[in-house]
C-alpha positions as CSV (number, residue, x, y, z in Angstrom):
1,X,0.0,0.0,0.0
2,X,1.0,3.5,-0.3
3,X,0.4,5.1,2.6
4,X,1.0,9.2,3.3
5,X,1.6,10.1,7.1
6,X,0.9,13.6,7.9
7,X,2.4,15.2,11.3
8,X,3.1,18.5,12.3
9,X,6.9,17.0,13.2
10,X,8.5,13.8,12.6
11,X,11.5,12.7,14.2
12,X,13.2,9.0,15.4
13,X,14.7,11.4,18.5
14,X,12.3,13.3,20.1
15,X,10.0,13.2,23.5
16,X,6.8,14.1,22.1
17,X,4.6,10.7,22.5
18,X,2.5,11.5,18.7
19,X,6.0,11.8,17.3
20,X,7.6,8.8,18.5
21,X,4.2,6.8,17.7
22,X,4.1,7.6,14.2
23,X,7.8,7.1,13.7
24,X,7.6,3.8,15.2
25,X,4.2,2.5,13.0
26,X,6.0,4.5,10.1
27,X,8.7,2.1,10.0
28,X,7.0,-1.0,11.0
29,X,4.5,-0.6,7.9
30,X,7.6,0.2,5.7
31,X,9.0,-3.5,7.1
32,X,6.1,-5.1,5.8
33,X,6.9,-4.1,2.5
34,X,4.5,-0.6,2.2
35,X,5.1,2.4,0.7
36,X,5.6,5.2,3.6
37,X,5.5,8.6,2.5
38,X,5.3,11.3,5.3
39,X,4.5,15.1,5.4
40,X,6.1,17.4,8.2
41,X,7.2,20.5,9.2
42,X,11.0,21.2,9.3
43,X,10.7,21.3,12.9
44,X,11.8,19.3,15.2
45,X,10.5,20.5,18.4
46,X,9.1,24.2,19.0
47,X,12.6,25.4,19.1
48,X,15.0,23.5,17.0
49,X,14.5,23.7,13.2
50,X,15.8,20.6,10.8
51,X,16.9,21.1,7.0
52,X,14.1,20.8,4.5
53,X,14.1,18.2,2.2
54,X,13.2,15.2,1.1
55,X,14.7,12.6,2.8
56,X,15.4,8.6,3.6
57,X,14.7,7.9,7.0
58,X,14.7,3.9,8.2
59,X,12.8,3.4,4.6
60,X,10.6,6.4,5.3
61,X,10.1,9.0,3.1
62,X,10.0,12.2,5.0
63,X,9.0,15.5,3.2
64,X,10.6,18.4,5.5
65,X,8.8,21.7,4.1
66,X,9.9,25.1,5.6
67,X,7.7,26.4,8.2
68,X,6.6,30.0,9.4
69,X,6.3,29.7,13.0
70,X,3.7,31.6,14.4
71,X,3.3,31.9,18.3
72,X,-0.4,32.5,19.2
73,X,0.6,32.1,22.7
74,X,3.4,30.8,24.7
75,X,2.2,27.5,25.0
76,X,0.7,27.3,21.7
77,X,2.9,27.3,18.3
78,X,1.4,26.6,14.6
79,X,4.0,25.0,12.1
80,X,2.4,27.0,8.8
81,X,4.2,25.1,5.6
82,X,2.7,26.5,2.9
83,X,4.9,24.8,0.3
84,X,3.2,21.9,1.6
85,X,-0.2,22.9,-0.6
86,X,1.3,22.6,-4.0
87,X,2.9,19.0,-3.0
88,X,-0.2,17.5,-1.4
89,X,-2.7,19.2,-4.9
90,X,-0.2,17.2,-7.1
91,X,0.4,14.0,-5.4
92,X,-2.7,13.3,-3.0
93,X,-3.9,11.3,-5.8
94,X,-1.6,9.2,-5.7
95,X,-2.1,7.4,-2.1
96,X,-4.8,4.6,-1.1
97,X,-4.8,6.1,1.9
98,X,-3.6,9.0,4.3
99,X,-3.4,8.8,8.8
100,X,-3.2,12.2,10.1
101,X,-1.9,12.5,13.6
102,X,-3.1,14.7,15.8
103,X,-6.0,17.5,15.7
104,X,-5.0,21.0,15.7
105,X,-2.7,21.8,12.8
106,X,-1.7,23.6,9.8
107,X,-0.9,20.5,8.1
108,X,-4.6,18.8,8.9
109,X,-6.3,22.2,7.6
110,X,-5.1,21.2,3.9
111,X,-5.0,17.4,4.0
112,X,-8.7,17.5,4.9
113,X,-9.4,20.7,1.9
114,X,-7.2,18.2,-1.0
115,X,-8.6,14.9,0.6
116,X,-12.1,15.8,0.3
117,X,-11.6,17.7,-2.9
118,X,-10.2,14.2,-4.6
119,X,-12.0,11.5,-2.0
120,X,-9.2,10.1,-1.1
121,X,-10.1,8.5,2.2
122,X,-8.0,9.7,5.6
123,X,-8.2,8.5,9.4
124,X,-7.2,10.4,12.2
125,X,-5.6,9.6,15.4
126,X,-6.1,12.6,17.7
127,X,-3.3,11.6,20.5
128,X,-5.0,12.7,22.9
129,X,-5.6,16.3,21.6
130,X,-8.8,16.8,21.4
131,X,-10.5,18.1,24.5
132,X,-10.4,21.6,24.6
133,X,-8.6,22.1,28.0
134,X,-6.4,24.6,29.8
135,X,-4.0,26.1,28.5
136,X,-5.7,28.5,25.8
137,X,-9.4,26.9,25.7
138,X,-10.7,29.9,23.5
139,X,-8.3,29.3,20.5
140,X,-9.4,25.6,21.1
141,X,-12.7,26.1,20.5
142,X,-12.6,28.6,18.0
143,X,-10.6,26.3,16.0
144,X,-12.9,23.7,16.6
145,X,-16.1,25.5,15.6
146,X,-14.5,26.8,12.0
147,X,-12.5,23.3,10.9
148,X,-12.3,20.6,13.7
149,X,-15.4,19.2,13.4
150,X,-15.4,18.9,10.0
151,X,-12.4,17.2,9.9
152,X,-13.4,14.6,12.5
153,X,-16.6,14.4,10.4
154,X,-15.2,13.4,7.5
155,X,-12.7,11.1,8.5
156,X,-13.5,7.4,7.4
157,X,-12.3,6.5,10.6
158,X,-11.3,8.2,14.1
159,X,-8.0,6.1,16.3
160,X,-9.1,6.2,20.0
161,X,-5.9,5.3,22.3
162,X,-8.6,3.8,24.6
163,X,-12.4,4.2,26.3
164,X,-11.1,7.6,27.3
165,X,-10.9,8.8,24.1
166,X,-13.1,7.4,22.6
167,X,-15.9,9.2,24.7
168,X,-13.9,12.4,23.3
169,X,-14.4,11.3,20.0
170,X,-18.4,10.8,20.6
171,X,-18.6,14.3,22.4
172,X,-17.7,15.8,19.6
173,X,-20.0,14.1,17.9
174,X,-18.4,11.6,16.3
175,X,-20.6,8.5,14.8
176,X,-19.8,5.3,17.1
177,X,-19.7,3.2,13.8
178,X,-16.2,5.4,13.0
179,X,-14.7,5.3,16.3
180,X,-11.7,2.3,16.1
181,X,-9.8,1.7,19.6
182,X,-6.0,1.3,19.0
183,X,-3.4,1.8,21.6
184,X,-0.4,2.8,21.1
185,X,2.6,0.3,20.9
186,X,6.4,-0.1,21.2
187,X,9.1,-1.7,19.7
188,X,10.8,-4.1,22.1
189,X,13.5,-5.3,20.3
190,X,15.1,-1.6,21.2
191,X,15.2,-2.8,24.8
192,X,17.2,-6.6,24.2
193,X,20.1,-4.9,24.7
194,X,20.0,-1.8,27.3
195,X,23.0,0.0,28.7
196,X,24.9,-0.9,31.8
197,X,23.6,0.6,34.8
198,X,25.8,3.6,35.6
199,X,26.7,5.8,32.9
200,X,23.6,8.3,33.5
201,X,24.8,8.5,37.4
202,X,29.0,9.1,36.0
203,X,27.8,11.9,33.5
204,X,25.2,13.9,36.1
205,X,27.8,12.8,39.2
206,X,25.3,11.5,40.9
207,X,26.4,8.8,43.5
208,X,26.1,4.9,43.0
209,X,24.0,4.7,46.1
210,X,21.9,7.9,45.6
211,X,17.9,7.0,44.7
212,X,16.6,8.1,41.2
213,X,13.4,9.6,40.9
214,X,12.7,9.9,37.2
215,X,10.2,12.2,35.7
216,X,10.4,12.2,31.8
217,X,8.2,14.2,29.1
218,X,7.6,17.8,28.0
219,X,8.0,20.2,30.8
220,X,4.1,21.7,30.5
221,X,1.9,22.8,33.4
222,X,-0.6,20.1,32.3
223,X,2.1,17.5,33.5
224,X,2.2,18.9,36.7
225,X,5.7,18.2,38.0
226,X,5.6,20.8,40.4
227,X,2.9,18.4,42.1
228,X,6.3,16.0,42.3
229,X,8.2,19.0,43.0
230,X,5.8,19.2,46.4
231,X,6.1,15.6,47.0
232,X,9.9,15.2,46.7
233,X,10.5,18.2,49.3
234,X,8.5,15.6,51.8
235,X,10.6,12.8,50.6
236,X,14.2,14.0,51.2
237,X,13.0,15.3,55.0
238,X,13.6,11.6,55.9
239,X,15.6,9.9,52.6
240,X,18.6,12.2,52.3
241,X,20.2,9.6,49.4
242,X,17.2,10.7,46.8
243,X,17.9,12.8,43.3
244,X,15.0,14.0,41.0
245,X,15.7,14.1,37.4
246,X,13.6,16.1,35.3
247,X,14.1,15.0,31.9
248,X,12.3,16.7,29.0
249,X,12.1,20.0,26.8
250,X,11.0,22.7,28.1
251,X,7.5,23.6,26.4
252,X,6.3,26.4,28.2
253,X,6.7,25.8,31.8
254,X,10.7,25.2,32.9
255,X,11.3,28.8,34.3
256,X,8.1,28.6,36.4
257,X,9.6,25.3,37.8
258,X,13.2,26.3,38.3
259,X,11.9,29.4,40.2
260,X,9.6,26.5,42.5
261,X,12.6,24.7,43.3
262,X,15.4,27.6,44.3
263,X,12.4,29.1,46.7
264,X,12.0,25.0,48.2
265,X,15.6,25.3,48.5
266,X,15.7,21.9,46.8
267,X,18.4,22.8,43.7
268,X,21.2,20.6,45.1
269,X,19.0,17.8,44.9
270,X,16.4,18.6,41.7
271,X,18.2,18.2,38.4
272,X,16.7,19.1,34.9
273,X,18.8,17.6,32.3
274,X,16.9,19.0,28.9
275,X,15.5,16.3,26.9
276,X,16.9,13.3,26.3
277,X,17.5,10.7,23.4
278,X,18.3,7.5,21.8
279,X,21.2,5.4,24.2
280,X,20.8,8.4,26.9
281,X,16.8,8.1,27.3
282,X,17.7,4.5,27.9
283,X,21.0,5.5,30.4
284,X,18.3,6.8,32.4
285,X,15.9,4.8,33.0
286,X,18.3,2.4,34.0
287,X,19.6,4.4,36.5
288,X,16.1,5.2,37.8
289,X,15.0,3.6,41.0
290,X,10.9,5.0,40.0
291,X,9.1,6.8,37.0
292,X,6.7,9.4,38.2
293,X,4.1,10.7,36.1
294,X,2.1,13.5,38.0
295,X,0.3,14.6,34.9
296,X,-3.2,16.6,35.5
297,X,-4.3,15.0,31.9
298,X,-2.7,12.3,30.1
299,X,-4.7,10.0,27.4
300,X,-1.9,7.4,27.4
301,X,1.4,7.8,28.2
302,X,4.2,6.3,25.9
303,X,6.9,7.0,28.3
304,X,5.0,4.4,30.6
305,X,5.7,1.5,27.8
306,X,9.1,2.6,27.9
307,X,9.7,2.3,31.3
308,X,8.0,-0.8,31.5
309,X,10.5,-2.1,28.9
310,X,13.4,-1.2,31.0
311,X,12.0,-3.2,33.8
312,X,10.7,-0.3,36.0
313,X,8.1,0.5,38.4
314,X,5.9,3.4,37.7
315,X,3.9,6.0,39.8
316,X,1.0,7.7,38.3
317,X,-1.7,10.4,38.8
318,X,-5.3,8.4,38.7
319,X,-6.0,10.2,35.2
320,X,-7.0,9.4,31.7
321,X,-5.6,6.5,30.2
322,X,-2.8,6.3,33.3
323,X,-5.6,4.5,35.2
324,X,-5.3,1.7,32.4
325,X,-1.8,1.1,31.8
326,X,-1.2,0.9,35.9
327,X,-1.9,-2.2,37.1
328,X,-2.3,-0.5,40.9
329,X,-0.1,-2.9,43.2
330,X,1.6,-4.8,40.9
331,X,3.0,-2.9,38.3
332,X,3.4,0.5,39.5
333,X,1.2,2.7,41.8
334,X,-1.9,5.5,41.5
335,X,-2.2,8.3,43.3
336,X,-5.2,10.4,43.2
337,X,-4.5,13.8,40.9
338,X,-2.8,16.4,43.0
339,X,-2.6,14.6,46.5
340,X,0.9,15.2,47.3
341,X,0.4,13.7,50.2
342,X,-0.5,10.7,48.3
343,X,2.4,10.7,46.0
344,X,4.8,11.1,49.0
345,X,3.9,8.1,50.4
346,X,3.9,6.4,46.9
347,X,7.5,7.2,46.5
348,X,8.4,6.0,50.0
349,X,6.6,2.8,49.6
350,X,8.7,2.1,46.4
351,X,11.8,3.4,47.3
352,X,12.4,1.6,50.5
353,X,11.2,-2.2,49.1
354,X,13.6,-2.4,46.3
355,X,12.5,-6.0,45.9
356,X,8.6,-5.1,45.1
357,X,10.3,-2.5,43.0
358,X,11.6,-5.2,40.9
359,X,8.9,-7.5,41.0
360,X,6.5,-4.4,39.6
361,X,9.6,-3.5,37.3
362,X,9.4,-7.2,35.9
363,X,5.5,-7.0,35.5
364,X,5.1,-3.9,33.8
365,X,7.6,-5.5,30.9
366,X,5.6,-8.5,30.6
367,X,2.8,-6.8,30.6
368,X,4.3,-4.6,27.8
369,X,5.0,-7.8,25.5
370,X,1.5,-9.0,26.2
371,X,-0.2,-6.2,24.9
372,X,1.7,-3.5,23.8
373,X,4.2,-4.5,21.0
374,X,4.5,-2.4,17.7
375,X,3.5,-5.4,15.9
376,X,0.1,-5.8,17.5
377,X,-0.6,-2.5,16.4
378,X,0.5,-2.6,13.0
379,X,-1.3,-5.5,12.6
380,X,-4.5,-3.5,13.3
381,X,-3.9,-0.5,11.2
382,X,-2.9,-2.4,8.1
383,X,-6.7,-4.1,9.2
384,X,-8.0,-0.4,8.8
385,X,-6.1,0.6,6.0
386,X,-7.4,-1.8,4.0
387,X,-10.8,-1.4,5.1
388,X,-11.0,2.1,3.9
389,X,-8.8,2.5,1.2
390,X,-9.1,2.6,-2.6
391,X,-7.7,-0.8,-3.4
């Protein structure tokens, strides 16, 4: 099949979870012997800018066009490629099918116009974008009065992560007939052979006996690692051997929380390292002793999978799709959304039983291969694909 990918950025190194999901089904499809063609942006995150071009990436064809970034807020940034509009008029044709990823873009605003125009048949996978939430719930719903809905409406089919979602999808008033569940999936054979424990504590100078707590993602209030931030200020009042590693890029919110943690007095012991990729992603969740994820919303969580594939326990707010990839007791714990009282004792109950620790560390990866793997997903898009395309 040829089949054209559309993202607003598209990169094997990055921390953004819709990224790293349609990289990883990208080259899975091209494995099977597809024809993967994909439409970006030149950037790479909201700051760093790659070449445009056309490009060869793991069998994927990635089309880089040249954006104008334009800042409606600080939070929110629009990739506008408008050289992207003469390439889709000329080649949309061309494709039995097209998956756009995510909901609020430049990129979505002319695949739907060209896709409609020729009846070429698209789905969308929203990655958990659609409600319109804090921050900047006006421009949301602006958006989604003057296009949104009509692209969700004419979508041959809409990709729900899970339940979660899918209520989304049908509050928007999506049919229930177009509504497919997927989850999201990873590719184990990335974690056969992880690094030796140690290198991510010799490059920070952290100690060989010091704790690791590990929070990894975008640094964005709706992640709420300040709520850690609280939490970990309890924690060291009676664990003096405990580091937190904030690992991420900052996407809106990193000088509110540097400014939290000099007025805690915690900076000695509160490191953010920037984000983090490839072998040194992996470095540290190796050294971590527990993954915290204190997000206010979260519809899934890929950085869960990946923890889970390094064999560790996680600690999670009781939120969105968290609630469904913790397996409370056994394979990580839930706290309810900003208890920090909660997540204090959490992180104490993990930290000093370093045998349950491992035991949840060792379920969370099995749990992984049983329902999680790349393939299985695949497996259900190519299902999909083929439903809906022009074949």
């Amino acid at each position: 099949m040829r089949i054209l990918q559309i993202c607003s950025k598209f990169h094997y190194s990055v921390s953004s979870g819709s990224t790293i999901v349609a990289y990883q089904i990208s080259k899975e499809l091209v494995n099977r012997g597809n024809n993967v063609i994909v439409y970006t942006s030149d950037m790479k995150d909201k700051y760093t800018r790659l070449k445009s071009e056309v490009r060869k990436m793991d069998g994927i064809t990635v089309n880089r066009f040249h954006s104008i970034v334009t800042a409606l807020t600080r939070e929110i940034k629009i990739f506008v490629t408008p050289e992207i509009i003469k390439k889709v008029n000329k080649e949309i044709t061309s494709f039995d099918v097209v998956h756009i990823h995510e909901y609020r873009t430049f990129q979505n605003f002319i695949i739907h116009h060209y896709a409609k125009k020729f009846g070429i048949p698209y789905v969308l996978q929203a990655h958990g974008t659609l409600p319109s939430i804090m921050p900047n719930k006006l421009l949301k719903l602006i958006y989604d009065f003057f296009f949104g809905y009509r692209l969700l409406r004419d979508a041959k089919k809409v990709i729900a992560l899970n339940q979660t979602e899918a209520d989304q999808y049908r509050r928007m008033g999506v049919h229930e007939e177009n509504i497919v569940i997927i989850s999201n999936g990873i590719n184990l054979s990335e974690y056969n052979d992880l690094p030796s424990r140690g290198s991510f504590r010799k490059r920070l100078k952290i100690g060989d006996n010091d704790r690791i707590i590990l929070s990894l993602g975008r640094i964005n209030r709706i992640k709420g690692i300040e709520i850690l931030i609280m939490a970990f200020t309890k924690v060291i009042e009676k664990l003096d051997d405990v580091k937190l590693m904030i690992v991420g890029p900052d996407d809106g919110h990193l000088g509110e929380l540097q400014t939290l943690v000099k007025a805690l007095g915690v900076g000695a012991k509160v490191i953010f390292t920037g984000p983090l990729y490839s072998i040194k992603k992996l470095e540290a969740y190796v050294d971590a002793d527990v993954c915290v994820l204190p997000s206010r919303y979260e519809i899934f969580g890929i950085s869960v999978l990946e923890a889970y594939s390094c064999g560790k326990p996680i600690i999670a707010s009781r939120v969105g799709g968290l609630k469904d990839l913790i397996i409370d007791g056994e394979t990580g714990l839930l706290f309810e959304t900003e208890n920090t009282e909660q997540l204090t004792r959490a992180i104490f109950s993990i930290l000093n039983d370093n045998t349950r620790a491992k035991k949840m560390g060792l379920k969370g990866k099995q749990f992984v291969k049983e329902n999680f793997t790349i393939e299985k997903v695949v497996n259900r898009l190519e299902e999909l694909y083929k439903e809906i395309a022009l074949i």
